[in-house]
N, C-alpha and C positions, 0 to 999 in steps of 0.2 A: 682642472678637470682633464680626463681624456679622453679624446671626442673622436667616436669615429662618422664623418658624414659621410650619406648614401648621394651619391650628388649623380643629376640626367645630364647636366654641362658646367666644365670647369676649364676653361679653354686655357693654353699652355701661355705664360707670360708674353709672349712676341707676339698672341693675338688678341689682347688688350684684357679688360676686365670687366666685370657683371657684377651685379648686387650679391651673388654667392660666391665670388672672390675675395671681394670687398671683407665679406664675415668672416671669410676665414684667415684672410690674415689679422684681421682686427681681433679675433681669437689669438694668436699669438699672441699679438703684442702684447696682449693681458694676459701673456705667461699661461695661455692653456695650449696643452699637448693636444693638437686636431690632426688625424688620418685621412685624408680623404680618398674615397672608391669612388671611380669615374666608370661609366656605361662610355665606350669609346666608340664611334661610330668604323664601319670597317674600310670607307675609303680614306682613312685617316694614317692606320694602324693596321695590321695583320696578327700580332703579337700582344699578351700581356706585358705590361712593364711596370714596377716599381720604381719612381725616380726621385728628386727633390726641386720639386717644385716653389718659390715664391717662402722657403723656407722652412717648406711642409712638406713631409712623403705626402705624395699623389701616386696613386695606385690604378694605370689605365688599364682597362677591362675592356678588350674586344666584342662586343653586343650584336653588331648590325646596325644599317645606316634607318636615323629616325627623323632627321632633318631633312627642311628642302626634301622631301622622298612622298610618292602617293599613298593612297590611304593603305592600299591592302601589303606592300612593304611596311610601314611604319606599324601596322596592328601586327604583322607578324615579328618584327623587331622588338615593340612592346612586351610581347610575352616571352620571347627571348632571354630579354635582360636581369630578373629575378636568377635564371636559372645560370647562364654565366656570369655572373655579378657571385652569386654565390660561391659557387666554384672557385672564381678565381679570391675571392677575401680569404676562403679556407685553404687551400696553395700557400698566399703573400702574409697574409694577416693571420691564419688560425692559432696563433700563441700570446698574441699582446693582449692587455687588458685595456677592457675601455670602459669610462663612467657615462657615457649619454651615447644613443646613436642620435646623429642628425640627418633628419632627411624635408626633401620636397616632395607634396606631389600637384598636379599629374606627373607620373602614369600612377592609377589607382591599383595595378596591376603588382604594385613591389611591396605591397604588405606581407605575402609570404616570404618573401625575401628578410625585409624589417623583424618578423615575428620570430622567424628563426636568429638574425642577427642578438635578438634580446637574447633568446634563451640561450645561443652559443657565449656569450660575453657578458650574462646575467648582468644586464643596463638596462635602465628606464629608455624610453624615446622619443621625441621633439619632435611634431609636426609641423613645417610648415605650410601650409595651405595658401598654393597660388592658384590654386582652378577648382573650382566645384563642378566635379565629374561623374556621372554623364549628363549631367541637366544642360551642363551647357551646351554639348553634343548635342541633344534634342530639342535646345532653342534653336541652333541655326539648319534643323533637317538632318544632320547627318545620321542619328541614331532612331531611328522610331520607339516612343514610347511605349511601353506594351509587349514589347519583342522580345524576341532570346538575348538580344546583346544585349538590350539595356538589364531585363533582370540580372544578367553574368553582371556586368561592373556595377550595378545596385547592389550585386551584394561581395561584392569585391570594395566597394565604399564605406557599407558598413562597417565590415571586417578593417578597413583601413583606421577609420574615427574607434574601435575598437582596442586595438591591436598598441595606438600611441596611446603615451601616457600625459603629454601635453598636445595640442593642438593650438598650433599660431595663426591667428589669421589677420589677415593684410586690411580690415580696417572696420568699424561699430558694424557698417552694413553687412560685412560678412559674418561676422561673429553672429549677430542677430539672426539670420538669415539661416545659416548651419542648425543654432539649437533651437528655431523654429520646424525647422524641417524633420527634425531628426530629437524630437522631446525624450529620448531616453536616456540622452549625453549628459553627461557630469557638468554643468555651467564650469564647476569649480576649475575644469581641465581645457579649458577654453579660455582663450584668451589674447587679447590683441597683439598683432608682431605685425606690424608694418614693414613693410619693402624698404629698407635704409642703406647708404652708401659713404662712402668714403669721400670728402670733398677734398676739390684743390681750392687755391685762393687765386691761380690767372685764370681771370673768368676773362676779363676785359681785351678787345683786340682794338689797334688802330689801324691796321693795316688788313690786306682784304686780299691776301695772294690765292685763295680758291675759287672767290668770284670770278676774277679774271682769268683763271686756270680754265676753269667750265662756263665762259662767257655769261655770269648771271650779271644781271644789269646793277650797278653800285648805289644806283638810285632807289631800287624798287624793293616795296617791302616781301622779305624772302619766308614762306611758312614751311615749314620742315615737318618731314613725314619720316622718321628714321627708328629701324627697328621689322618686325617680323611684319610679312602683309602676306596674312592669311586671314580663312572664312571669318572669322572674329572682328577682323578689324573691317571689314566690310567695304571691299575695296572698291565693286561697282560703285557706291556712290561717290568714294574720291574721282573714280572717271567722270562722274556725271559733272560733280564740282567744277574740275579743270579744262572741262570743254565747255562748261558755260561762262570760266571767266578767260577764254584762251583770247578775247581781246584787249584785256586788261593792264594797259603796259605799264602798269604801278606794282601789280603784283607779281609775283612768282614763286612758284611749285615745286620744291624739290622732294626728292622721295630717296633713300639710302636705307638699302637692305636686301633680305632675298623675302624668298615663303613663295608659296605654291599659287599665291593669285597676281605675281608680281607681274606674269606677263599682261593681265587686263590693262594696267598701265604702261606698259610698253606698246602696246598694241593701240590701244587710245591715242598718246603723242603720234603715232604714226601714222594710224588713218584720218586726223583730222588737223595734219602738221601745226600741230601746238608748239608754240616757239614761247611760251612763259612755264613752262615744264621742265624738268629735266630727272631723269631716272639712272642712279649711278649704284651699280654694285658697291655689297659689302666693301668696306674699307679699312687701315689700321686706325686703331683705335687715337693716337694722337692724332691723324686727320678729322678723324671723324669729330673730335672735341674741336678742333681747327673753326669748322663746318656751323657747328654749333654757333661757336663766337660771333661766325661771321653774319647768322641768320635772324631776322627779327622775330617772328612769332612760332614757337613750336605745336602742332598738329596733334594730339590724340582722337583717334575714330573706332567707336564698336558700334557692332551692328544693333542695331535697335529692337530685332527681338527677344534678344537676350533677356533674361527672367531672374538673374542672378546677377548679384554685384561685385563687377570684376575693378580690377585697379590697376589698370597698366603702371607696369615699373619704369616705362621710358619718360614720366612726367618728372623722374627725378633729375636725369639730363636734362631736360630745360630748366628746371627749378636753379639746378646747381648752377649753371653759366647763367643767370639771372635772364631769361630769356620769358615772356607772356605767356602766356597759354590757350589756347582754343581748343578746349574739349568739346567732340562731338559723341555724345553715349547715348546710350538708355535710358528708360526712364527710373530703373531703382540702382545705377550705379551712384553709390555719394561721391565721386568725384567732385561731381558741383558743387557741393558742402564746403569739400576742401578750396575749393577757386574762393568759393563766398568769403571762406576765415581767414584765406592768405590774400585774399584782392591782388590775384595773380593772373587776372585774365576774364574769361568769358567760358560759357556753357551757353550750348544748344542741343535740341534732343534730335537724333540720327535722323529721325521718320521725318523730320520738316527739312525739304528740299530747297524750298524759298528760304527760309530761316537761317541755314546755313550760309547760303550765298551771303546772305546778302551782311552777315556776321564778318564774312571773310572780306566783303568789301570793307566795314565800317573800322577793321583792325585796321586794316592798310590804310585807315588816312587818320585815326586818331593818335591826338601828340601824348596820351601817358602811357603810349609802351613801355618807355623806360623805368618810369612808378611802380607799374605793375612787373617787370623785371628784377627791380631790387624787392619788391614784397615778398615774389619768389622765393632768391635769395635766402630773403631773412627769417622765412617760414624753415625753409628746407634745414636751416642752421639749429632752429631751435627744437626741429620734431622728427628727422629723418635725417641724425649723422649715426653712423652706423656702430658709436660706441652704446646706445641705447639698445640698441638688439644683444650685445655682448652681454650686457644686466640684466636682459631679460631671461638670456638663458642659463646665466648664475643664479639667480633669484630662483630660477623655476627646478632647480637641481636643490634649493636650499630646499623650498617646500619640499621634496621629494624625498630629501634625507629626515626631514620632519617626521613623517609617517613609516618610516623603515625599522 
């Protein structure tokens, strides 16, 4: 096949890899031809550019910045990027032929972008569905239901589930959930595509050169928090977490990443001098894996009014380095489902503040972390290596050519 992906981040080889890097060189290697259009943020870049990427033309598209950026920057970026994304594929790309477009959303805002990609390059198009938007928006406040924004991206949603010719979604509860909500969708065009990745096999460290780098104690069981801390992941309650266990000298709190609520926990460690915490910017991605090795239970947190089931992609980094799990969600994310079938951990629901705690104490002294790290492991081996998504979007190009 060849594929061109609409991609919102495909960060440049030196600053590591993502589940949509992952796919798309694992599209190579199965001998398919993939393009990918990047939305480039502009403190990055100033210029368009056409490079070779990881063995792939990457095609970066100057957008405006949408990360780490506030709300009324990033809404104005968002509609931005259809209109430069376009622009620049017809420039770099308007002559090649391609057999599938691939794209993500959010932003629900690039289906006009998408809908003319089809008709310019007459290709079917592959959704993959990481956020059901705007519901989630108006679980956590930011969007009022009922409003002018929400009916715009209600019907920028629709248009979006319209406009693909498949629609991938990250797990039974989304799937369900989508053609509950939205009974007019083809079941048939629906279909499961889980978050998958590329594994290595050094998961194991014996040595411990980050602990002592960042003074974390070698005794003490370490929970990692790593990845985007924004309104979703619901970050007050991590402050409440680590100021109620800031006496706890078995435990400790690490956190590694950026996002717009990241200073609550700075600000916490500092007004109430938490000394089993520590908060370190983004880092390179072989650190970051380093970090991993060296920590014993990995941290997922959504905020608990959430109404929609979401599925963090960072439970595959702990999965992969065999590391436990302590998810904190909602009550309709199947997350927990998955802890249940892999016995890779523990679930608690966000709204229980005791519940939490006292989850966090009972990991740090219970002896089958390690159990539950190789279940991890051996889950993640059998259901989330990333050549399963490569069949899924052959498979779903076969049905395609079926009906043509």
């Amino acid at each position: 096949m060849r594929i061109l992906y609409i991609a919102t981040s495909f960060p440049e080889p030196a600053k590591g890899d993502t589940i949509y890097t992952d796919l798309a060189e694992a599209l190579h290697v199965a001998e398919h031809e993939i393009t990918v259009a990047v939305s480039e943020q502009t403190r990055n870049r100033r210029t368009a550019v056409l490079c070779r990427e990881r063995d792939l033309d990457v095609l970066r598209i100057v957008t405006g910045n949408y990360y780490d950026v506030g709300l009324i920057e990033k809404g104005i970026t968002t509609l931005r990027i259809p209109i430069a994304m376009r622009r620049g594929i017809i420039k770099f790309l308007g002559k090649h032929i391609f057999d599938m477009i691939l794209f993500e959303s959010p932003p629900v805002t690039n289906v006009s972008l998408v809908s003319w990609a089809k008709k310019q390059f007459k290709c079917p198009a592959y959704l993959m569905l990481k956020d059901i938007f705007p519901q989630n928006a108006v679980d956590l406040g930011v969007i009022k239901k009922g409003g002018i924004l929400y009916a715009y991206f209600c019907h920028k949603e629709k248009k979006l589930y319209r406009t693909a010719d498949f629609i991938g979604c990250m797990s039974d509860a989304n799937r369900k959930y989508l053609l509950d909500h939205n009974c007019w969708l083809n079941p048939d065009k629906v279909e499961l595509f889980p978050n998958t990745k590329k594994l290595t096999n050094d998961i194991v460290t014996k040595e411990f050169p980050l602990r002592k780098k960042f003074g974390i104690p070698e005794t003490a069981c370490v929970f990692l928090f790593g990845g985007n801390m924004g309104r979703p992941q619901c970050i007050d309650l991590l402050c409440e977490t680590i100021t109620t266990c800031k006496d706890d000298g078995d435990i400790f709190f690490l956190f590694v990443g950026r996002g717009t609520d990241r200073y609550k926990i700075e600000n916490t460690i500092a007004k109430y001098n938490i000394k089993n915490s520590l908060l370190i910017d983004a880092m390179p991605r072989p650190e970051f894996e380093q970090i991993i090795r060296e920590c014993d239970v990995g941290l997922i947190v959504l905020d608990p009014r959430f109404t929609i089931p979401n599925y963090p992609s960072r439970i595959l980094s702990y999965m992969e380095y065999a590391k436990p799990v302590l998810a904190i969600t909602d009550m309709v994310s199947d997350i927990s489902e998955l802890i249940n079938a892999a016995q890779c951990g523990e679930w608690v629901w966000s709204g229980d503040k005791e519940g939490i705690i006292r989850k966090v104490r009972e990991m740090a002294q219970i002896d089958k972390r390690s159990l539950m790290g190789l279940n991890a492991r051996n889950y993640i081996e059998n259901h989330f290596e990333v050549k399963s998504s490569v069949h899924k979007l052959e498979q779903a190009m076969k049905r395609r050519k079926q009906y043509v």
